[in-house]
C-alpha positions in Angstrom: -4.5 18.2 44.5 -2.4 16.5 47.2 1.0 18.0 47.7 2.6 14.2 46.9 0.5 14.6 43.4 1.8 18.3 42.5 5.4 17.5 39.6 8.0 19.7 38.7 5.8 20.5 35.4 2.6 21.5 37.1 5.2 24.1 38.7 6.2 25.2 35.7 2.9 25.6 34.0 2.1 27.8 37.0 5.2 29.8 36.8 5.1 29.9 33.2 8.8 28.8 32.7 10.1 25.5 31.4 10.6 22.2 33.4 14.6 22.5 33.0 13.8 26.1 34.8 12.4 24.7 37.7 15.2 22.3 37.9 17.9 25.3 37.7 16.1 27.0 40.3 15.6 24.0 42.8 19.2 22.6 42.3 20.9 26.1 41.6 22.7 24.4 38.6 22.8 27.2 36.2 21.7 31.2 36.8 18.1 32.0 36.7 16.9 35.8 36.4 15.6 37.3 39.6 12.8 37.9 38.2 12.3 34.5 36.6 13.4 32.5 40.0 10.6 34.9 41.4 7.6 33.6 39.8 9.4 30.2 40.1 9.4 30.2 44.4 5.8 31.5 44.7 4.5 28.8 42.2 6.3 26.5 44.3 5.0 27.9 47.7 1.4 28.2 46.0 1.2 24.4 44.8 2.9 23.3 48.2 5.2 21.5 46.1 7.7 19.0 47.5 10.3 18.3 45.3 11.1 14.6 44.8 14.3 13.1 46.6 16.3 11.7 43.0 15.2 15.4 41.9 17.0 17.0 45.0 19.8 15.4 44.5 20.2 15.6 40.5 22.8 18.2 40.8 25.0 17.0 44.0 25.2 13.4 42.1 26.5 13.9 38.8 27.9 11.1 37.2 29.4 12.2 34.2 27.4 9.2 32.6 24.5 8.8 30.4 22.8 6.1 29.7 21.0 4.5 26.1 18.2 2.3 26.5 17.3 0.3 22.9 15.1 -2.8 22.6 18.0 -5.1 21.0 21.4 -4.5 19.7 21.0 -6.6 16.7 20.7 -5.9 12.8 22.5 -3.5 10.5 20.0 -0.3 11.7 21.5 -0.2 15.0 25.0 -0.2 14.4 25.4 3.6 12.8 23.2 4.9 15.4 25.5 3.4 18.3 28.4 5.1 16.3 27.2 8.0 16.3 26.1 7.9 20.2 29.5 7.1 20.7 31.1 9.8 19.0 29.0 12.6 20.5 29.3 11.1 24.4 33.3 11.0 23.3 33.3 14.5 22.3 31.5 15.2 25.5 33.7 13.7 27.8 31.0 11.6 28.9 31.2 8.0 29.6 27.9 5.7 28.4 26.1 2.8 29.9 23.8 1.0 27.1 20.8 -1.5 28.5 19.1 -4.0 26.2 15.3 -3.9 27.6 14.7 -7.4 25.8 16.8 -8.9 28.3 15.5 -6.8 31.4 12.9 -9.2 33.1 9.2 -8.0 34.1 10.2 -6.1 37.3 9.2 -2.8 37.9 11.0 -1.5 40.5 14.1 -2.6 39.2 15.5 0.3 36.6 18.7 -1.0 35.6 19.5 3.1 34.0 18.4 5.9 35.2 18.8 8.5 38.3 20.7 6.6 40.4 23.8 5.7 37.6 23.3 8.6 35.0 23.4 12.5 34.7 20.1 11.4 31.7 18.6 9.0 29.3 18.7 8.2 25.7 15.4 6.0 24.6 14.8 4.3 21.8 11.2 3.7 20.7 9.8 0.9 22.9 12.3 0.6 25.4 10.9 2.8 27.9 6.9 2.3 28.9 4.8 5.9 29.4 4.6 5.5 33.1 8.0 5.1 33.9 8.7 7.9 31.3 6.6 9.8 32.9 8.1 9.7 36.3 11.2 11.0 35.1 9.6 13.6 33.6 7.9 14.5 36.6 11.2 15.0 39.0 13.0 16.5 35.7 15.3 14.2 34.9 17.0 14.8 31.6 15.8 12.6 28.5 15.9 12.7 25.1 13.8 10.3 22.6 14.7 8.9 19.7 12.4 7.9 16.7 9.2 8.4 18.9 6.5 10.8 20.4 6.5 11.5 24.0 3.6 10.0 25.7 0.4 11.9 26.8 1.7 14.9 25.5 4.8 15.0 27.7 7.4 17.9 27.3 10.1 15.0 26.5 12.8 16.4 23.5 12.4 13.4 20.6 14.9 13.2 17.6 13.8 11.3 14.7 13.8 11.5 10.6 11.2 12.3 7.7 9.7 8.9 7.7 6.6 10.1 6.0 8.3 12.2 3.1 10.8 10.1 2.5 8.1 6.6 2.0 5.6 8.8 -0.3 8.8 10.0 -2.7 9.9 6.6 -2.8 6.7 4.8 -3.6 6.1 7.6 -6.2 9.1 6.9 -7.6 7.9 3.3 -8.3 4.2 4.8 -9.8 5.8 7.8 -12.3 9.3 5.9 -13.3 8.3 2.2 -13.2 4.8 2.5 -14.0 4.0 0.4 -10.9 0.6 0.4 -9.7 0.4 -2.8 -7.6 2.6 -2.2 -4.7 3.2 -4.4 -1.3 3.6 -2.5 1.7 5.4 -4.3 4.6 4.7 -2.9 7.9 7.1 -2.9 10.7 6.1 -3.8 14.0 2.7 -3.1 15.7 2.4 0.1 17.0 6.0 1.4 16.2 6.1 5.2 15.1 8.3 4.6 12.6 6.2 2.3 10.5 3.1 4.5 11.0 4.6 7.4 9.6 6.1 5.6 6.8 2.5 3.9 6.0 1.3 7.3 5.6 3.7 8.1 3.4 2.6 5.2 1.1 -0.9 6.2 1.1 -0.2 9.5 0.1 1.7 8.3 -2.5 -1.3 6.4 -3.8 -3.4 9.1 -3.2 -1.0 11.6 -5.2 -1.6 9.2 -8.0 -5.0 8.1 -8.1 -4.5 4.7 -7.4 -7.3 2.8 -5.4 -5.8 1.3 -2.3 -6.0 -2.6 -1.8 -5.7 -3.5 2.0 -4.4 -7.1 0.3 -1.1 -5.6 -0.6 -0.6 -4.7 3.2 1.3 -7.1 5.0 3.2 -7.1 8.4 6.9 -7.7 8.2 8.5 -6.6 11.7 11.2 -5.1 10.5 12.9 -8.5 10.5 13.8 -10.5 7.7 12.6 -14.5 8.1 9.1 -12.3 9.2 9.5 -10.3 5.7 10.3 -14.1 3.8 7.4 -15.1 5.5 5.2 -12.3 4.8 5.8 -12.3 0.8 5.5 -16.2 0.8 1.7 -16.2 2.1 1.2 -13.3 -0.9 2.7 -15.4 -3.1 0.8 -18.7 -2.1 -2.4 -16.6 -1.8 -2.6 -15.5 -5.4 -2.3 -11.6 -4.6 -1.0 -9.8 -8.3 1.8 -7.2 -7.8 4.3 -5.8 -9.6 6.8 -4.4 -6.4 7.1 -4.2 -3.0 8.3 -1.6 -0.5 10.3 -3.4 2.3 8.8 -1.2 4.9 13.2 -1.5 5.8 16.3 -2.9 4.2 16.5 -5.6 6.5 13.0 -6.6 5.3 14.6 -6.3 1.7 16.8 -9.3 2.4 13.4 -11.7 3.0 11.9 -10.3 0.2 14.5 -11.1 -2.3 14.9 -14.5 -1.0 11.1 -15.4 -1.2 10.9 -14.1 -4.5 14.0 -15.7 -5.6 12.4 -19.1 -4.6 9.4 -18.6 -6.5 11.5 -17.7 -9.5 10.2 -14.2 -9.7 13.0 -11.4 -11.4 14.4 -8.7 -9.7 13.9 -5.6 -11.1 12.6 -7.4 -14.3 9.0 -8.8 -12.9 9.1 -7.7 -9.2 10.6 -4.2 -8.4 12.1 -4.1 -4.4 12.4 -0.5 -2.7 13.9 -0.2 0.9 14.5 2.0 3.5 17.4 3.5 5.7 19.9 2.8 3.3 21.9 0.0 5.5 25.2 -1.3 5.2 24.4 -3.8 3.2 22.1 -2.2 0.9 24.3 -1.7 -1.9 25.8 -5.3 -1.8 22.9 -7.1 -2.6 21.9 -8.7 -5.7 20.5 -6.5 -7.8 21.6 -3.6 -5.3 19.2 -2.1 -3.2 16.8 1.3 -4.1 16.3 2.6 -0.8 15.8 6.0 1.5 18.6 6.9 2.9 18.1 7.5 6.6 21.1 9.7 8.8 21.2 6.9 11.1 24.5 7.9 12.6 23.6 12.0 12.8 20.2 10.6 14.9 22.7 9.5 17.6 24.9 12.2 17.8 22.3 14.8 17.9 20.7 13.3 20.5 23.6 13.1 22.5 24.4 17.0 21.8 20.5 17.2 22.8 20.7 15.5 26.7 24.3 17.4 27.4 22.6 20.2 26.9 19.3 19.6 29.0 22.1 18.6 31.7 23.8 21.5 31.4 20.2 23.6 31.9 20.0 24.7 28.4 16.5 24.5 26.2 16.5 22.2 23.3 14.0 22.2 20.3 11.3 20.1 21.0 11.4 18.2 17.8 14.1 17.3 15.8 13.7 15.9 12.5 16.3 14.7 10.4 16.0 15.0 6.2 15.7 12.0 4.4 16.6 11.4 0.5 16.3 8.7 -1.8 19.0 6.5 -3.0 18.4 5.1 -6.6 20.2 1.5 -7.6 18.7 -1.7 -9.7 16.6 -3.3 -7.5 13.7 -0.8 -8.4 14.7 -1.5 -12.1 17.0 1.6 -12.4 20.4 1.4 -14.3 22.0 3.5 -11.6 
């Protein structure tokens, strides 16, 4: 392999250390034991690696500053998570710089966060693509995920929540309480982790109960409320029986309830309505909302806690995942 090709982790798979290792050992950030720094140089020397210029210069240009990339800042979900961010960088010291990527045009050379403004990265699923992820990696720039995988297997820290858990309990809730057996599903958006997990959760569910699946009852609702209205509205016009619906999210939940409302469906009494996250607004709507309660605002902060410690050289668990628990009210036909 051409010396330009050799990373920082190809080094460290040779040395048989961690990427944050390397970095310690190139910078001189943080003691590294003889022995380990050792095995460290003569991978180095044995790869011919060449270590790239933002990666030599990590330590000399700290910023005190980190940096949160999300797709949007809009909806109740994102306000807990940005106040818990905030109250971790604040206990830090740390200042932050936040980047909407929606409003980033196509330009790939342009990286409005990164090495040249910020000691490391937050990243919100879809706000980062897997090459560009994947170059930071590669010259060992700190960065922490939140609510998604790494890509191709990359050494990348995520936090995230029980999605899958906390949609089969939920959903079984509806089967063994309400006696519910035709259930809507409401995806979130394509290819968003999220979603997936909590899809799986619903076919357990099923599963766990021996209920047939029906592909019919699955229906794509973004995450996004006039998608959701939309979503329920074609169900409604196409015929498709059910007796409840799990929002997929509680901003979903708001679409729902109006669409059924219009067609002059009940609320728990015909149609039974199960969220997820636990927003805001969950308990003010009419009935109030049966939902998953998601630690929003504990996802921030622990990833915060996560990148100063990269920065600082320390290892981090790989995965961290948050507990989710349910959060009975009326909507699913409770008296709670």
């Amino acid at each position: 392999m051409p010396p330009s090709h050799i990373t920082i982790a190809d080094v460290a798979k040779q040395a048989g250390v961690s990427i944050a290792t390397v970095s310690r050992v190139l910078n001189g950030t943080a003691a590294v034991d003889t022995e380990t720094a050792e095995r460290v140089r003569s991978a180095i020397a044995a790869l011919n690696y060449v270590p790239h210029a933002a990666a030599r210069t990590l330590a000399s240009r700290r910023t005190d500053t980190i940096g949160l990339l999300l797709p949007e800042i809009s909806g109740a979900f994102f306000q807990p998570l940005l106040r818990g961010v905030e109250a971790a960088v604040g206990e830090a010291g740390l200042n932050l710089l936040i980047h909407t990527t929606q409003s980033r045009p196509e330009n790939a050379n342009r990286r409005p966060l990164g090495e040249h403004n910020t000691d490391g990265l937050l990243v919100f699923t879809e706000s980062l693509d897997a090459k560009e992820l994947t170059r930071l990696h590669s010259i060992g720039f700190p960065v922490v995920l939140l609510h998604q995988a790494p890509p191709n297997s990359l050494n990348i820290p995520v936090v995230t929540i029980e999605n899958q858990s906390g949609a089969q309990k939920i959903v079984e809730h509806l089967i063994e309480v309400h006696n519910c057996r035709r259930i809507v599903f409401l995806q979130g958006p394509e290819g968003h982790e999220d979603s997936t997990l909590r899809e799986k959760g619903y076919h357990l569910a099923l599963k766990s109960c021996r209920i047939p699946f029906d592909p019919s009852l699955i229906v794509r609702g973004n995450f996004d409320r006039n998608a959701a209205q939309a979503a329920l509205e074609k169900i409604l016009a196409d015929g498709v029986t059910f007796d409840s619906v799990f929002t997929g999210d509680d901003e979903s939940a708001i679409g729902v309830l109006v669409a059924l409302r219009q067609a002059g469906r009940r609320v728990p009494e015909e149609i039974a309505i199960v969220g997820f996250d636990d927003s805001l607004f969950a308990n003010t709507l009419l009935p109030p909302l049966t939902t998953v309660r998601a630690p929003t605002e504990q996802v921030g902060k622990q990833a915060v806690r996560q990148l100063v410690r990269i920065i600082q050289g320390e290892e981090v668990e790989a995965r961290l995942v948050l507990s989710t628990e349910l959060t009975i009210r009326q909507s699913c036909g409770c008296l709670a």
